[in-house]
VEXNU-841205 format. One record per residue (C-alpha): x, y, z; residue in one letter. Coordinates in steps of 0.25 Angstrom, whole numbers, plus 5000, padded with zeros to 4 digits. Layout:
<recs>
XYZa/...
</recs>
This chain:
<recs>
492450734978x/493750684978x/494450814978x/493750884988x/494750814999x/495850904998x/496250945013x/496150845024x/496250865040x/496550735049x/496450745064x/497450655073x/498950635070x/499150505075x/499750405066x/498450355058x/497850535057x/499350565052x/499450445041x/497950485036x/498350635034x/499650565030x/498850495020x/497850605016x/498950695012x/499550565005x/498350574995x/498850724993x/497750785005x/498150885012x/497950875027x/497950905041x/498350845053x/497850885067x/498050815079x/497750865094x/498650975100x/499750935110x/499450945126x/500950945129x/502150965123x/503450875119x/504650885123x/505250925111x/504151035109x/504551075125x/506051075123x/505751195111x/504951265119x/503551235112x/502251255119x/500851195118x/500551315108x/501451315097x/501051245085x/501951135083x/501751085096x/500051115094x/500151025079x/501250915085x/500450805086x/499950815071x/501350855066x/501750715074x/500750655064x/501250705053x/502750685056x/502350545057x/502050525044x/503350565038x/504150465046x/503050355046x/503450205039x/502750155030x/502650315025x/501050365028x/501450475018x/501650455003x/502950555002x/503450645014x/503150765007x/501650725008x/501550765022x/501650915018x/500050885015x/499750875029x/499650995038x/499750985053x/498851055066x/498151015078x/496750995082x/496551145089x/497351245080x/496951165067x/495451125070x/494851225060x/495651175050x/495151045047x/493851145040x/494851145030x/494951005028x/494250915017x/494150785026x/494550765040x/494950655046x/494850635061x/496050515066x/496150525081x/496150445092x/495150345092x/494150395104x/492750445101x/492550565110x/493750635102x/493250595088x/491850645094x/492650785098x/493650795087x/492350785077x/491550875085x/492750975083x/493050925069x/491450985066x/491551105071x/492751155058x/491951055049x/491551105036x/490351055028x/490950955016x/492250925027x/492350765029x/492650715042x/493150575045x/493750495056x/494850375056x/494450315066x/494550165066x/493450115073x/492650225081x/491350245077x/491150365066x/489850395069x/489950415085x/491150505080x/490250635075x/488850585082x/488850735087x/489250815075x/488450875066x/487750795053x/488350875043x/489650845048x/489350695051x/489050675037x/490450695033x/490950625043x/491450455042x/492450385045x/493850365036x/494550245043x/496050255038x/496950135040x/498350145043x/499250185037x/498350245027x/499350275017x/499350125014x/497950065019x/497150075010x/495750055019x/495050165021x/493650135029x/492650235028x/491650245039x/490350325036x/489350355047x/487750365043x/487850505045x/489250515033x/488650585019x/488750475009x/489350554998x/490550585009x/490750435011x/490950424996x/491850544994x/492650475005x/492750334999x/493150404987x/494150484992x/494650394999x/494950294987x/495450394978x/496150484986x/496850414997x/496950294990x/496050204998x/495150094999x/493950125006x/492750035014x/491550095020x/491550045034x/490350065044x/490650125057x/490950005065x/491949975076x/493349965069x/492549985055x/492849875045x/494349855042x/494849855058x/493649795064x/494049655053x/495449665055x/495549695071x/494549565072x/495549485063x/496849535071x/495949495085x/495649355080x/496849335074x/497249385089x/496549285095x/496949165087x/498349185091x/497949185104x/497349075104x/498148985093x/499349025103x/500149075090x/501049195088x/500849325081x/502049295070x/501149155068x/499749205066x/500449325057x/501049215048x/499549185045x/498949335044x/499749385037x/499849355021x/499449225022x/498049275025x/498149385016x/498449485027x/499649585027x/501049535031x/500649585044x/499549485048x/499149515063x/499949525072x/500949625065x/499749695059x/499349715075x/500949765079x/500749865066x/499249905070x/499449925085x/499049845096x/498549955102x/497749995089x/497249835089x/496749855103x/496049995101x/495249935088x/494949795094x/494349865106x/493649965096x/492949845091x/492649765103x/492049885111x/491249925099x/490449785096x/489449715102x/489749565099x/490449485109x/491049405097x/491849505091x/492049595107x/492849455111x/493549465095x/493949615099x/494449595112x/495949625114x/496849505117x/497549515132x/498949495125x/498749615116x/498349695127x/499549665135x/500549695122x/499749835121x/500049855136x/501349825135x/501649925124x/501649805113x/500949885103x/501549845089x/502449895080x/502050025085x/502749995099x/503949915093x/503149765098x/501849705097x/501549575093x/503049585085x/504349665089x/505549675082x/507049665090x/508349675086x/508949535089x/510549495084x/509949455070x/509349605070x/507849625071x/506849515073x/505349525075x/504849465087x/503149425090x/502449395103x/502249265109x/500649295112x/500849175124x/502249225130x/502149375128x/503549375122x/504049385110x/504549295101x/505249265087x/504149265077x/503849115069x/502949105057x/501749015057x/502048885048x/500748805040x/500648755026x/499348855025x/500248975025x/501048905014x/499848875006x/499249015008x/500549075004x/500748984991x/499449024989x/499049094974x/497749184977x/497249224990x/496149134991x/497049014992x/497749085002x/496749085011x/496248955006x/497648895010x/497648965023x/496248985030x/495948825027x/497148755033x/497248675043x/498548725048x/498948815059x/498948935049x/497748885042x/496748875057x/497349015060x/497049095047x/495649035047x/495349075059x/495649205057x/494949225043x/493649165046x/493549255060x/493849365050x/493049335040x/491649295049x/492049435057x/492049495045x/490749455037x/489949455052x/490349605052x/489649645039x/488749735039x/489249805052x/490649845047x/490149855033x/489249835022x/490049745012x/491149635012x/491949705002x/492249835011x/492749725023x/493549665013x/494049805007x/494249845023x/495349725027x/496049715013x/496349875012x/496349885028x/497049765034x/497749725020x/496949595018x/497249535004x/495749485006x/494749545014x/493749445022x/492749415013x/493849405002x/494449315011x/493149235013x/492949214997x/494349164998x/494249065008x/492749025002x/491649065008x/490848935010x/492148855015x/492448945024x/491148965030x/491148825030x/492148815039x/491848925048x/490448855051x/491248735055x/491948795065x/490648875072x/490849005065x/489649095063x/489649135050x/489049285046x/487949325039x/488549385028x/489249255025x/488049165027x/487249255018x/488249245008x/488249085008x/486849105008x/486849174995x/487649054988x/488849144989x/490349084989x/490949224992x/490749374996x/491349434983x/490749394968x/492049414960x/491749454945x/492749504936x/492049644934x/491749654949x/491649594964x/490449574970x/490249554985x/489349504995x/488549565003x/487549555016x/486149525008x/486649425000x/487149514987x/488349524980x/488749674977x/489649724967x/491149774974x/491449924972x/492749954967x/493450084964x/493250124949x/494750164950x/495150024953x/495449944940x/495649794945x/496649714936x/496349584940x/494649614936x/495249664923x/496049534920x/494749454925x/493949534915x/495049494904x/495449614902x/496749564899x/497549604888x/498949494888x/499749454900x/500749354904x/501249314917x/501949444922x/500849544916x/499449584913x/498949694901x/497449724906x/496349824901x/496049924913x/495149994903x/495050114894x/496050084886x/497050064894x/497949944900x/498649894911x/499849814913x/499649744925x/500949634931x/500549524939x/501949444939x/502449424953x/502749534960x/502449614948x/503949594944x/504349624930x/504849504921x/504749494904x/503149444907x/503149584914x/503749654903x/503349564889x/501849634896x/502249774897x/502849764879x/501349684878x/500749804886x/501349914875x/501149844864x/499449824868x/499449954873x/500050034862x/499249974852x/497849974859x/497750044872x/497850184878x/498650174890x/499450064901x/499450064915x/500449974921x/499849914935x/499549804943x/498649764955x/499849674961x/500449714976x/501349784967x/501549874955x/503149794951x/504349764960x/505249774948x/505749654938x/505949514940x/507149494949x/507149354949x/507249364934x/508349454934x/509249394944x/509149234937x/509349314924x/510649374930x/511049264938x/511149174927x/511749284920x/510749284909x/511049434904x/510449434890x/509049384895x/509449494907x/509549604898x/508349544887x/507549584900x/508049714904x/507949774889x/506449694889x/505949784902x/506749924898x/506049904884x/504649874891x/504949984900x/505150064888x/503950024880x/503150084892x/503750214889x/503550234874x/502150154874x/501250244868x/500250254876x/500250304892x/500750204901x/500450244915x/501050124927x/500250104939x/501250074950x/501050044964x/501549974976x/503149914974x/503449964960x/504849944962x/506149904950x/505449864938x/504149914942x/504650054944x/505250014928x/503949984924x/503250104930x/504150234924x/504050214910x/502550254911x/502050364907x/501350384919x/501450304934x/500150304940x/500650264956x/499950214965x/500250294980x/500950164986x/501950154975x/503450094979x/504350144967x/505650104967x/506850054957x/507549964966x/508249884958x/509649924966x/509049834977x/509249714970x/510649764963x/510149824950x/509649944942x/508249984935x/508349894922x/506949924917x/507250094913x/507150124928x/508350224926x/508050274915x/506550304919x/507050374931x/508050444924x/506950504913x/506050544924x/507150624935x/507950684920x/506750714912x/506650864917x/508150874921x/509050974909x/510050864904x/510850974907x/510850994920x/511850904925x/511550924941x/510150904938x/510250784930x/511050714940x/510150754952x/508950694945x/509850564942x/510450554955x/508950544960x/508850434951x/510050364955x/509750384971x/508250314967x/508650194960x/509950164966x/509350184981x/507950084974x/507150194981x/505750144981x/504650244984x/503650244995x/502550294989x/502050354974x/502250484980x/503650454985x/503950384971x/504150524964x/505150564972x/505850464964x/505350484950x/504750364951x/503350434949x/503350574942x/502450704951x/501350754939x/501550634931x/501250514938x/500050484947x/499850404961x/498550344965x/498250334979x/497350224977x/498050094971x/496750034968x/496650144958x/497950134952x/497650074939x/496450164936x/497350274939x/498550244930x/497450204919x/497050344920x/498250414917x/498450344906x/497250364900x/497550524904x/498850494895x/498250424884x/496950544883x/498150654883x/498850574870x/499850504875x/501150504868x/502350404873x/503650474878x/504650494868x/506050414874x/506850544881x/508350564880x/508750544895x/509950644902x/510950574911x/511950624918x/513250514911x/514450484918x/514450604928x/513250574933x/513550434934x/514750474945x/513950544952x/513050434955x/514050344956x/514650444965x/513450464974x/513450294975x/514950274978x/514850374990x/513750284996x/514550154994x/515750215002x/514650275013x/514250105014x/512950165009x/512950064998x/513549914993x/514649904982x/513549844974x/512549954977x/513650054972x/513749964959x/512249964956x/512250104958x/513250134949x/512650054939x/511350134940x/512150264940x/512750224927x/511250214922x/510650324927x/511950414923x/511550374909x/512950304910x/514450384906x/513650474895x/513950624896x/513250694909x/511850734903x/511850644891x/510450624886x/510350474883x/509150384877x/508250294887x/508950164880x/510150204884x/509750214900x/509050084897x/510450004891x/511250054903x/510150014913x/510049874907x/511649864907x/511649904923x/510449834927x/511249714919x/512549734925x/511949734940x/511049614937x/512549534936x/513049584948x/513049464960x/512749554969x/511449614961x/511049474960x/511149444976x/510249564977x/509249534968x/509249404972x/509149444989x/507849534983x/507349414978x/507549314989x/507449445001x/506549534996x/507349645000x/508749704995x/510049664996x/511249754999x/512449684994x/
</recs>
């Protein structure tokens, strides 16, 4: 069923229609875009003497879309070439040409009489088998086609995207009573596995599941400022982290939003119910209808609730003063509940530490979850039919680490209940009913599965994907093999084993490596295959810097270079294990990470992968076989006698490593030979990463694996090695680059050049090794390497010394 989603057609090229064709054509769909045609012309198309007629005026406003996405930041687009896949045109000229289409996607403004005429005319070149959906992000779905035909009505629903849908995962789908049922589930599928989302049934409802809980909490939170007589920067000093929210917390997550947006969803709420209750919780504040009317719009508009201005330090962000209507030097929120919730080592003393002080912070947080959490439970079953698709909703939609009844378990259900009694609160059906039951919490957790509560007093089991292996079940299961403090082995099944990291950031020290020479040795001898993954917010950010600058401080150079040779030779028991190894990278995968990763015999990515050996930002070199890595992949298919060529693939080489690029993407990632095209696979859903890199190694392992032989490498010797160094002295006299930048790439071009060997010398992997151990030893002595690696540490960012 999957397949049969090929072509796609989206209508409206405004910025969310233009980042859905951007996304479709991401997952590899080619697509059209169509937007209205123009009533009048530019002034640019005047001055070339264009008419109302010609084409490239006729498709302007859908090429306008598409343009967008090219220059767009964060990127909607996984690789700029991608935007080849999308094919532009207009509403009149094009109209017949959505028949070609395997899904169509209507995204325009939100008003219901154009819906109704846009579907009307949308029926008349619908062909039988066509799917049909609308974005809208609150208007009813089934008022939309009440006058179309029931043929076409049944595959119809509604596909609420959320933006940027390159990187939120949400997708709610909203079926009316007239959708097919096997539509619905082609659609959920589909959606999973083809564009990588994560994917709620919502019933068509005002604002729908995700936007009518997350505009509530943004308008309560509203309204305790308001009434507190607190500041934006304050109240965002407890929404944000603290509460398990994103770093944006209200008020900047308002700027980013739209106050406009804000407004047109509240109202959409508010003109849409019927209790007074939640029409006074909707209504729009006076002060955030005067900043609209002032132009005050958010980041959109350059001010909202925040705005940046240049001062005589440089830049500074400014807030609003709610009470003055000025704006102000911003000022954090100070409480011991913030501490305690940040010290904090799970999430449900986190919320614990916060939600039940008796603090400033403490009174405030409270408030807001237990309004969010009794509008929550009081709105099930109207919005929809479980807990775990509202929980799934504000997680994969607003980016909650918990959802509300995740949250609810965390706080204690009877404590908390407690507490909202006291203070007059009536409390929900669904909660009292569960209380009723005996129950301490909504979700039953077992180490094979999750149950949830659910209206009627039972507990059903929690559907997960098949294709989503969870790592932490496993270790509950025992499932286990040997780990220490830096690493896991773990059974994932069929044969097949998983090198999981858990030290802190995922960063690579000898508990790290002792685990990967454990991982060969077990594997080898009693398994088919590894995958080397992790369910951590990243896949690696690289070794151990801490270590590797006390080592070097204290000029502790054998024990320096002990753990060097340790990660080259773990790096190259990876290689020559003789049995597939397959690595599962994702997120920051960046240094040592990158290291770990290229040995493989094959990468399975996920889309949202950041590759990048950046180890000149911290005044070093790729220690681990990085440099040799790079240089067998961009040299395997080069004549070691063709000199030009050789250089050209080592100079990419250079330009990658000394620049630290990082990728943008998995796609992007191949541009720097960081994932090879035909080879290595991407999975657009991260959820099903593991499953994924388990399969290709069971694909190796059924084809008879044998391990690669070690390859004779061509460099390009001491010619080569002028060349670079040429190419780096040129940039240090432009200013381009520091005295110590130059040294550091001198130092790698010494590497990479395969040192002052004959140009097109073949030499021996060791051989790359030692003198990348040398250089990455020799840098990590310099003063100046160490004030970098130690700015990293203490800055979190690079220093250019």
């Amino acid at each position: 069923m999957l397949a049969r989603i090929k072509q796609a057609a989206v209508i409206g090229a405004g910025v969310m229609g233009a980042a859905i064709a951007g996304h479709l054509a991401n997952a590899g769909i080619r697509t059209l875009l169509l937007d209205i045609v123009p009533n009048k012309l530019t002034e640019k198309e005047e001055a070339k003497g264009l008419t109302l007629e010609d084409k490239s005026v006729r498709n302007r406003l859908a090429r306008t879309g598409l343009e967008r996405l090219l220059k767009e930041k964060p990127a909607p687009l996984f690789h700029k070439k991608i935007a080849e896949r999308i094919e532009v045109g207009n509403l009149e000229d094009d109209l017949a040409r959505l028949g070609e289409a395997d899904w169509v996607i209507e995204a325009v403004v939100e008003n219901l009489k154009i819906k109704q005429d846009l579907f009307s005319r949308i029926e008349k070149v619908w062909k039988p088998g066509m799917i049909v959906s609308s974005n809208t992000s609150g208007i009813s779905i089934r008022d939309m086609v009440k006058e179309c035909s029931p043929e076409f009505r049944k595959h119809f629903l509604g596909t609420h995207f959320f933006n940027p849908p390159r990187y939120m995962k949400l997708l709610e789908i909203i079926p009316t009573p007239d959708t097919d049922a096997a539509i619905v589930e082609e659609m959920k599928a589909f959606a999973e596995e083809g564009l990588g989302k994560g994917v709620v049934f919502a019933k068509d409802t005002p604002n729908f599941i995700a936007n009518r809980i997350g505009v509530y909490g943004l308008a309560i939170t509203f309204q305790k400022m308001l009434e507190d007589g607190l500041g934006p920067d304050e109240v965002d000093t407890v929404t944000g982290r603290a509460m398990g929210r994103p770093k944006s917390a209200t008020f900047r997550t308002l700027d980013l939003v739209g106050l406009d947006t804000f407004i047109h969803v509240s109202n959409n709420v508010r003109e849409n119910v019927d209790d007074p209750d939640e029409k006074k919780a909707f209504e729009v504040p006076a002060l955030l209808q005067k900043m609209v009317e002032k132009g005050w719009l958010g980041a959109k508009s350059g001010q909202g609730f925040f705005k940046k201005v240049k001062g005589q330090k440089g830049s500074e962000i400014l807030v609003l003063d709610p009470a003055t209507g000025e704006y102000r030097p911003r000022k954090k929120l100070k409480a011991p509940s913030l501490e305690m919730a940040k010290r904090a080592k799970t999430k449900k003393e986190q919320f614990r530490a916060l939600v039940y002080a008796n603090d400033a912070a403490g009174k405030l947080a409270w408030h807001i979850t237990k309004k969010v959490l009794l509008y929550s439970a009081s709105r099930i079953p109207e919005i929809a039919d479980d807990i775990v698709s509202v929980d799934r909703a504000m997680r994969w939609g607003f980016n909650w680490d918990l959802g509300p009844f995740e949250v609810w378990d965390a706080i204690g259900v009877e404590k908390s209940v407690a507490k909202m009694r006291e203070e007059g609160e009536t409390i929900p059906p669904l909660v009292e009913e569960l209380l009723a039951k005996g129950g301490t919490s909504f979700y039953d957790r077992q180490p094979d599965h999750d149950k949830a509560f659910h209206l009627g007093g039972t507990f059903s089991e929690v559907e997960e994907h098949p294709k989503f292996i969870s790592l932490a079940r496993l270790k509950e299961q025992g499932k286990v093999i040997q780990s220490n403090r830096g690493a896991s082995l773990i059974d994932i099944g069929d044969d097949v084993l998983c090198l999981e990291f858990h030290s802190p950031k995922n960063a690579i020290a000898a508990d790290i490596i002792q685990m990967i020479n454990t991982s060969v040795k077990e594997v080898s001898a009693n398994w088919r295959g590894l995958v080397v993954g992790n369910q951590g917010a990243n896949f690696c950010v690289g070794a151990n810097l801490m270590l590797i600058l006390m080592e070097a401080q204290d000029q502790n150079w054998p024990e320096l270079d002990l753990m060097v040779r340790q990660f080259q030779k773990a790096m190259g028991s990876l290689r020559t294990m003789d049995r597939p190894v397959v690595a599962a990278p994702f997120g920051m995968t960046l240094g040592g990470g990158v290291e770990v990763s290229l040995p493989a015999d094959r990468l399975q990515a996920s889309s949202e992968t950041y590759m990048g050996l950046v180890e000149t930002g911290v005044g070093l070199i790729p220690g681990g076989g990085g440099n040799k890595e790079m240089l067998l992949r961009w040299t395997a298919d080069v004549d070691p006698k063709d000199a030009i060529g050789l250089q050209n693939r080592v100079n990419k080489v250079f330009e990658t490593i000394a620049m630290a690029k990082v990728s943008t993407s998995a796609e992007e990632a191949k541009d720097h030979g960081f994932l090879r095209e035909g080879l290595d696979g991407v999975s657009l859903n991260q959820d099903h990463l593991i499953f994924d890199a388990k399969e290709q190694v069971l694909a190796l392992s059924r084809t008879g694996y044998r391990a690669p032989e070690p390859k004779k490498i061509p460099v390009v010797g001491e010619t080569g090695y002028n060349t670079l160094r040429l190419g780096a002295y040129g940039l240090l006299q432009s200013g381009y680059i520091s005295e110590h930048d130059y040294k550091i790439a001198s130092k790698l071009a010494y590497v990479l050049s395969g040192g002052t060997v004959p140009e097109g010398t073949l030499v021996d992997e060791q051989y790359l090794l030692d003198i990348e151990r040398e250089a990455f030893l020799s840098l990590a002595g310099e003063p100046k390497s160490q004030q970098r690696m130690q700015y990293m540490l203490t800055k979190n960012k690079p220093l250019r010394n």
